[in-house]
C-alpha positions as CSV (number, residue, x, y, z in Angstrom):
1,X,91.3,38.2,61.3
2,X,94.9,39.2,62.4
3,X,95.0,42.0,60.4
4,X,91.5,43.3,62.1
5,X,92.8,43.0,65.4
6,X,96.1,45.0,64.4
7,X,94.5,47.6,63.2
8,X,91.7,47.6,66.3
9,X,94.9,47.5,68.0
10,X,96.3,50.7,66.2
11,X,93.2,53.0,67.0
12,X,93.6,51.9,70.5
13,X,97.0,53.1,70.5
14,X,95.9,56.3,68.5
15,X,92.7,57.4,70.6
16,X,94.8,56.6,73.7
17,X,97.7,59.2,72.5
18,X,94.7,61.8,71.4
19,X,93.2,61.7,75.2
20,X,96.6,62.2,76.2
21,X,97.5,65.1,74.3
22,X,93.9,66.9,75.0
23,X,94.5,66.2,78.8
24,X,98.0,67.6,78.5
25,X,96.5,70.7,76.6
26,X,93.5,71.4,79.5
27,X,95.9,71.0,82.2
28,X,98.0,73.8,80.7
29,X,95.1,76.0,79.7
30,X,93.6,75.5,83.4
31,X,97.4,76.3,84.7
32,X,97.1,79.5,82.7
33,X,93.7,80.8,83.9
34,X,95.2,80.1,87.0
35,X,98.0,82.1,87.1
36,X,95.9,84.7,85.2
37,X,93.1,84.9,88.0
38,X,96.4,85.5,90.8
39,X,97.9,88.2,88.6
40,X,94.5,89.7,88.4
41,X,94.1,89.4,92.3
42,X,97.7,90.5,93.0
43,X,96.8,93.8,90.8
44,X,93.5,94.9,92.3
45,X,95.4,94.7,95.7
46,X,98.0,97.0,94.7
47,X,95.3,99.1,92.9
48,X,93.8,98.9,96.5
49,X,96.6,100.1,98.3
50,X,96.9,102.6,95.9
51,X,93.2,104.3,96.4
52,X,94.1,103.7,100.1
53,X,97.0,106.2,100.0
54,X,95.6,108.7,97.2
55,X,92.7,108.7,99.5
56,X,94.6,109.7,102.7
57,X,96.5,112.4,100.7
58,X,93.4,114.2,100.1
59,X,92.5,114.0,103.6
60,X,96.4,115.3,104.4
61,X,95.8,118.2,102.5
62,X,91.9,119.0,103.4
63,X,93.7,119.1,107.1
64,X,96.6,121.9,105.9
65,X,93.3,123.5,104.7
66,X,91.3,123.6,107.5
67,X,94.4,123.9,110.0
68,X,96.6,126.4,108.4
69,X,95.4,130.2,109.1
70,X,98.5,132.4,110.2
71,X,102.4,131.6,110.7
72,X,101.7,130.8,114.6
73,X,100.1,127.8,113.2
74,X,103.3,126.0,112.1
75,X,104.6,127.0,115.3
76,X,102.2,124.8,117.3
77,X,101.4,122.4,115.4
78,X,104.7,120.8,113.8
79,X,106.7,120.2,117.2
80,X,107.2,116.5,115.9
81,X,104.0,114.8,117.6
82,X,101.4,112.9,116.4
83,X,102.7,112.4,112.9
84,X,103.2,116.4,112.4
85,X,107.0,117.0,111.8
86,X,109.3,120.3,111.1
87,X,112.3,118.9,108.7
88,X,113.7,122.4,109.4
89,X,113.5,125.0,111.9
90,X,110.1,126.4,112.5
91,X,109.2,130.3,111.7
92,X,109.2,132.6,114.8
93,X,109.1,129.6,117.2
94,X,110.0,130.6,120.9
95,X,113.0,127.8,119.9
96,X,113.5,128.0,116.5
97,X,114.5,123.9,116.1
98,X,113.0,121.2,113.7
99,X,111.7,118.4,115.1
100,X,112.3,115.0,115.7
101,X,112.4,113.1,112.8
102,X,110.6,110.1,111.1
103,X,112.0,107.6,108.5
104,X,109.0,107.0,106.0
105,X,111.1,104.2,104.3
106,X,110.4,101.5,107.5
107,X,106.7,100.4,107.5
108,X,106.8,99.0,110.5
109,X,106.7,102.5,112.2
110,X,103.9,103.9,111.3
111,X,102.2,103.7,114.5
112,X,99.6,106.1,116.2
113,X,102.0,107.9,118.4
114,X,103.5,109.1,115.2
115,X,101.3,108.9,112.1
116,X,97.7,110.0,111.6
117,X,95.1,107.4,110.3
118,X,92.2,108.4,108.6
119,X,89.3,105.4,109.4
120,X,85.7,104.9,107.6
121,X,87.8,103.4,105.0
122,X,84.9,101.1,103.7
123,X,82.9,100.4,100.6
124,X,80.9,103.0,100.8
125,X,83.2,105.5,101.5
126,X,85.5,105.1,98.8
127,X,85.1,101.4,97.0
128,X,81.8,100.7,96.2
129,X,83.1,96.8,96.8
130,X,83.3,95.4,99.7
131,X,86.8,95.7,99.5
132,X,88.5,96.5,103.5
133,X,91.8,97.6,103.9
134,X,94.0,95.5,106.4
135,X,95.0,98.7,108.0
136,X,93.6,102.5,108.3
137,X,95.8,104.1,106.0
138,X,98.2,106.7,107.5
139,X,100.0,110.0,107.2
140,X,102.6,112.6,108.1
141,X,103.1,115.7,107.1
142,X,106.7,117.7,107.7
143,X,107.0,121.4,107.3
144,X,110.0,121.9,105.2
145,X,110.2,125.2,104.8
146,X,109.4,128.5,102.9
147,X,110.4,130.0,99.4
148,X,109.8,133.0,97.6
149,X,106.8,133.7,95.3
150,X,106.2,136.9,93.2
151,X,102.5,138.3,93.9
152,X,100.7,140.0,91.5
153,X,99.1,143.5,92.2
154,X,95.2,141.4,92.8
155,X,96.7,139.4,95.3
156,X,98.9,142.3,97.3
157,X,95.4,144.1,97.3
158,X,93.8,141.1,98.6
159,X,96.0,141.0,101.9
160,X,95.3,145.0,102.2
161,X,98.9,145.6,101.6
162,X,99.2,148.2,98.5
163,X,98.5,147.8,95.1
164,X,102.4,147.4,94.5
165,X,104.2,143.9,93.8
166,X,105.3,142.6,96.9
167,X,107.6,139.3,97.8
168,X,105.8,136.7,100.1
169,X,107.3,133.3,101.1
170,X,104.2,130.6,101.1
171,X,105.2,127.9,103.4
172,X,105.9,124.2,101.9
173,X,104.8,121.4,103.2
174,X,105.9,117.6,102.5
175,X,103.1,114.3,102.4
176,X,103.7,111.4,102.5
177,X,100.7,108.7,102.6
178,X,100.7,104.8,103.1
179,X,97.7,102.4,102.0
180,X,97.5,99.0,102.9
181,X,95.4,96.4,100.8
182,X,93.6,93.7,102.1
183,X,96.9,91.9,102.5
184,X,99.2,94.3,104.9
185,X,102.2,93.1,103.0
186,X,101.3,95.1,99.9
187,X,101.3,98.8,100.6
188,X,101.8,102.0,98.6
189,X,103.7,104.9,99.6
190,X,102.8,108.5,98.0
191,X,104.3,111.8,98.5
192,X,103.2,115.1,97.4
193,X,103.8,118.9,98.6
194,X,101.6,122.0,99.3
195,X,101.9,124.6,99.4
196,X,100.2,127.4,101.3
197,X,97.7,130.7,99.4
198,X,97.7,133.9,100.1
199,X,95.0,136.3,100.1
200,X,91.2,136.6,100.9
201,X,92.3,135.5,104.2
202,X,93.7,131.5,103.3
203,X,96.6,132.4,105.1
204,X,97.5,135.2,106.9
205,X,101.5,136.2,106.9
């Protein structure tokens, strides 16, 4: 009878140590899937931001496009206001100076009096999810200058200027885009440059 009960008493002892183990090992497996389903969050956020900026890029560049017809335009437009800046001085201005400045690297200043936000940013315009940004994303764009490109005989013919090789100086121009996820604390910053055509009249020199 004694020995029964020991051994009763040892399975106890046995089955209570086996519950233990299994609670031990679904407590860690649920703290994994937990942490997974945060990094998983935390990524598609960034990925967010991400598609918020690349999106605003685009829109950067359709305005260059669409703004961008002779050198009087960079005269006008890049006097430093309303997020359209001239990092040096501007071509055939009636003052040739750059203007004022703006320091991408501080997020706290991109504001409307000196960034441009592109809104609509909803699921059907870009994310198929209904996934909203905290913020409109925003840009600038700074005219920095011009540089020397060699034109081919096609494109000297093109601006009615002889069939000969001839120098022209595209102007360059520096983007820089900011996406906000849903969480305004996580944000990506992109930066590209264009650079204006010439020829069939894309920009007149």
């Amino acid at each position: 009878m004694k020995i029964a009960l020991s051994h009763r008493g040892a399975t106890l002892v046995i089955t209570l140590i086996i519950l233990l183990v299994m609670s031990m090992a679904a407590l860690s497996a649920m703290q994994g899937l937990t942490l997974q389903q945060r990094m998983a969050a935390n990524l598609r956020q960034h990925v967010l931001a991400q598609s918020a900026a690349e999106f605003v890029l685009k829109n950067a560049e359709s305005y260059l496009l669409a703004n961008l017809k002779q050198s009087s335009d960079v005269n006008s437009l890049f006097s430093g206001d309303s997020g359209l800046y001239a990092v040096v001085p501007r071509p055939s201005a009636p003052i040739a100076q750059k203007s004022k400045s703006f320091d991408v690297n501080i997020d706290s200043s991109w504001t409307a009096n000196n960034s441009v936000a592109v809104p609509g940013l909803s699921k059907t315009a870009l994310f198929e999810q209904a996934a909203v940004t905290a913020k409109d994303p925003r840009y600038i764009i700074e005219y920095i200058g011009r540089g020397s490109v060699r034109a081919s005989a096609t494109t000297a013919v093109s601006l009615n200027l002889g069939a000969q090789q001839l120098s022209v100086e595209p102007f360059f121009f520096r983007i820089t885009a900011i996406g906000w996820a849903r969480d305004e604390r996580i944000y990506s910053v992109l930066e590209s440059v264009f650079r204006t055509g010439y020829g069939d009249g894309s920009f007149e020199y």
